[in-house]
C-alpha positions in Angstrom: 234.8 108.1 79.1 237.2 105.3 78.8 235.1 102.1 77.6 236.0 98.4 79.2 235.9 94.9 77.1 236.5 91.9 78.4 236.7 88.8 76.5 238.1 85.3 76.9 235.4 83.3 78.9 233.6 80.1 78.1 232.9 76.5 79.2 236.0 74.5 80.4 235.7 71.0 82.7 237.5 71.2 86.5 240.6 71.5 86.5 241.5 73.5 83.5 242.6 77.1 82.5 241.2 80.2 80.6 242.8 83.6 80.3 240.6 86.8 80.4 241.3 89.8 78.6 240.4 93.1 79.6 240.7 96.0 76.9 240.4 99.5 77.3 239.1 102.1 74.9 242.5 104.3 75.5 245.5 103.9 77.7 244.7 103.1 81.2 246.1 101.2 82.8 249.6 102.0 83.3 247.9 105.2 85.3 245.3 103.9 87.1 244.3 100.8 89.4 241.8 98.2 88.0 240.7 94.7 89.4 238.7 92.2 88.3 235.3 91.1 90.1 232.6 88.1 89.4 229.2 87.4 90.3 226.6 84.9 90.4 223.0 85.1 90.1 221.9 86.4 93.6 225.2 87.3 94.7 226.8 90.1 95.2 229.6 91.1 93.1 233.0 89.9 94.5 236.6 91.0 94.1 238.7 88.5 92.9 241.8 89.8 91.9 243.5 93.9 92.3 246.2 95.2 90.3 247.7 98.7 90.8 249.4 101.2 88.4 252.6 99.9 90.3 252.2 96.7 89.7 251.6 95.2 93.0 248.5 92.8 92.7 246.1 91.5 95.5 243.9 88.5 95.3 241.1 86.7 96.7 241.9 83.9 99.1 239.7 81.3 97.3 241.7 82.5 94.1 245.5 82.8 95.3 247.7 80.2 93.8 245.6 79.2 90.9 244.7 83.0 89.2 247.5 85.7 87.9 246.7 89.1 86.8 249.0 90.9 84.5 249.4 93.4 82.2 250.2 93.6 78.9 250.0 97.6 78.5 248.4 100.5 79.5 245.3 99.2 77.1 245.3 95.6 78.0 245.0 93.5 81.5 244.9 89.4 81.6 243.1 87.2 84.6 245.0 83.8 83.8 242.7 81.3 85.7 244.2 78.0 86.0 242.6 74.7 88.2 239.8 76.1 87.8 236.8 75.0 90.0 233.0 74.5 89.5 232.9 77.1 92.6 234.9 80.1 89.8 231.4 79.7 87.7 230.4 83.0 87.3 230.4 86.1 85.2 233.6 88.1 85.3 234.2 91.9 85.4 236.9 94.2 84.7 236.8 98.0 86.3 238.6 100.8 86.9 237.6 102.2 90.4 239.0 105.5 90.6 236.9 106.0 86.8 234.0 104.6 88.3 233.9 102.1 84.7 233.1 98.6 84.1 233.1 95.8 81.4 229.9 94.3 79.8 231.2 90.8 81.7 232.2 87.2 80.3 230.6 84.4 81.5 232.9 81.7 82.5 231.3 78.3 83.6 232.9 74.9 84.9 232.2 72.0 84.6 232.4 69.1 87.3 
């Protein structure tokens, strides 16, 4: 079972940027969709950004402009997050649907 690691959060003030990595225990990515998701205590998890094998990528409406999802290879996926708002506080997931996987999380907090 393919493992998921994502790295790359932390504490930035309003207005800033942070890049999230996802990494994948084997080559994944170039075969199969993934997207990235975040939640916050008593929330449900969200989707915040889609990217398919083919490259096409779908995000969130509260996101669109400000995050990018990319990828680097079939092993590694970015969330580049910039003007970032005390609203994106939350702890962000990587997953692979169709493999049914997900990350351990990264915690990504902003500061007004």
């Amino acid at each position: 079972q393919v493992q998921l690691v994502e790295s790359g959060g932390g504490l930035v003030q309003a207005g800033g940027s942070l890049r999230l990595s996802c990494t994948a225990s084997r080559s994944t990515f170039n075969l199969n969709d993934m997207a990235w998701y975040r939640q916050t205590p008593g929330s449900r998890r969200e989707l915040v950004a889609g990217l398919a094998a083919t490259g096409a990528t779908n995000y969130e409406d509260s996101v669109k402009g400000r995050f990018s999802v990319s990828k680097e290879n079939g092993y590694t996926v970015y969330l580049e997050m910039n003007s970032l708002k005390p609203a994106d506080t939350a702890v962000y997931y990587c997953s692979v649907p169709t493999l049914r996987v997900w990350g351990q999380g990264t915690q990504v907090t902003v500061s007004s």
